[in-house]
Rosetta silent file (secondary structure, phi, psi, omega in degrees, C-alpha in Angstrom):
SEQUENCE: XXXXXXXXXXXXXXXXXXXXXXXXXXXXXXXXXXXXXXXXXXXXXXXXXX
SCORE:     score description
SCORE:     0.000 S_00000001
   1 L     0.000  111.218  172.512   78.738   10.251    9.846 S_00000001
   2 L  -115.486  134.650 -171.790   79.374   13.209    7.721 S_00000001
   3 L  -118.705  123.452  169.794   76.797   14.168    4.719 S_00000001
   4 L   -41.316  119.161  148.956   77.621   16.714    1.830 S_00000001
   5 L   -96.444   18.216 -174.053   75.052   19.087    1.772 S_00000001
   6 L   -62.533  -44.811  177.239   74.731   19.420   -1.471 S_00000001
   7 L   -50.520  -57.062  172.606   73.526   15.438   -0.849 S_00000001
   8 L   -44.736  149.475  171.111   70.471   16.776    1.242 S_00000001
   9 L  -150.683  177.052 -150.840   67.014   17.417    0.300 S_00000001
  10 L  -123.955  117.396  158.882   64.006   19.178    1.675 S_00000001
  11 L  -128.846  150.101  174.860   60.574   17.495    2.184 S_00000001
  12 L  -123.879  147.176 -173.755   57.360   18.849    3.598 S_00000001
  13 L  -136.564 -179.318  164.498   54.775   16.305    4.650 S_00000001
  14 L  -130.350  149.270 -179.324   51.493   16.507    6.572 S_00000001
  15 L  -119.558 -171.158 -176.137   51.143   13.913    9.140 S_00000001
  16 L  -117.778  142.127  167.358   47.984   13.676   11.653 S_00000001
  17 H   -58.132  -38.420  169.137   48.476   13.977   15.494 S_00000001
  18 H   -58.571  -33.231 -165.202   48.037   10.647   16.215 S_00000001
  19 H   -79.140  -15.290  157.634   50.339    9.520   14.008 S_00000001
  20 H   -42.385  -46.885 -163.248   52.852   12.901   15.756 S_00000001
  21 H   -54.449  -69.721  161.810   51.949   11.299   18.842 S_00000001
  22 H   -34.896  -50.572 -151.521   53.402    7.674   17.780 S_00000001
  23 H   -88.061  -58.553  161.233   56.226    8.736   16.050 S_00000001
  24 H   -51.369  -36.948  156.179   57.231   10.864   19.375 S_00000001
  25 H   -69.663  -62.856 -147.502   56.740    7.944   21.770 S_00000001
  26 H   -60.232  -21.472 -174.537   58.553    5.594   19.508 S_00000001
  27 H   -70.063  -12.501  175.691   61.232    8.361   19.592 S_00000001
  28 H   -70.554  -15.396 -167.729   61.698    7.664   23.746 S_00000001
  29 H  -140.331   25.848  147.013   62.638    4.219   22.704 S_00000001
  30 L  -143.164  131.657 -150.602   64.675    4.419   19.212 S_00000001
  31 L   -91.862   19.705  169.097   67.386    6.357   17.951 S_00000001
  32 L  -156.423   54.116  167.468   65.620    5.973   14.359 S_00000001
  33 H   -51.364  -82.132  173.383   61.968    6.684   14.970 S_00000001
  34 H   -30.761  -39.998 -157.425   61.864    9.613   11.971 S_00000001
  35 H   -84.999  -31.052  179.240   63.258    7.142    9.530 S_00000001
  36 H   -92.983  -46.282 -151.243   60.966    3.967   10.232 S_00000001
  37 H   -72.383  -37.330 -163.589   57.889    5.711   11.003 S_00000001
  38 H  -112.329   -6.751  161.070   58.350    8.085    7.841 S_00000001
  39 H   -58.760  -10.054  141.890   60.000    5.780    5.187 S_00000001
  40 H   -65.251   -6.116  172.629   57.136    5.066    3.313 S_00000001
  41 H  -111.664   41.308  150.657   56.292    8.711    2.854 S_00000001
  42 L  -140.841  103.155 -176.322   60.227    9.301    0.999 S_00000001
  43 L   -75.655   88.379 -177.502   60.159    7.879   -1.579 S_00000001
  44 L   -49.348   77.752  167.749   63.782    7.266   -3.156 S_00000001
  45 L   -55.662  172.985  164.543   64.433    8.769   -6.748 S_00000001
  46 L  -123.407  155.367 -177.401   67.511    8.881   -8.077 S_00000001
  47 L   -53.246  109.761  177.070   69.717   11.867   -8.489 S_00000001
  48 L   -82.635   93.224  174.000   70.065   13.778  -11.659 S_00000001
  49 L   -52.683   98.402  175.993   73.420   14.980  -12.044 S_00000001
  50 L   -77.633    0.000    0.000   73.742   18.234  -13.582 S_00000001
């Protein structure tokens, strides 16, 4: 899978340790931990093309 990076964007979030904790097990036993654990905090706009 290759992504422009122009396509990328940058978020900072603050999480809690437990939920670090969670997110880091679930990562021993899914190749998409980051995405389900943290899709509710990216919230999908859509892109304004300039």
């Amino acid at each position: 899978m290759q992504v422009d990076i122009n396509d990328l964007e940058e978020f900072q979030i603050t999480i809690s340790k437990a939920e670090l904790i969670s997110i880091l097990r679930a990562s021993l036993v899914s190749s998409s931990a980051l995405t389900d654990g943290l899709s509710n905090l990216l919230v999908k706009k859509p892109k304004i093309e300039t």
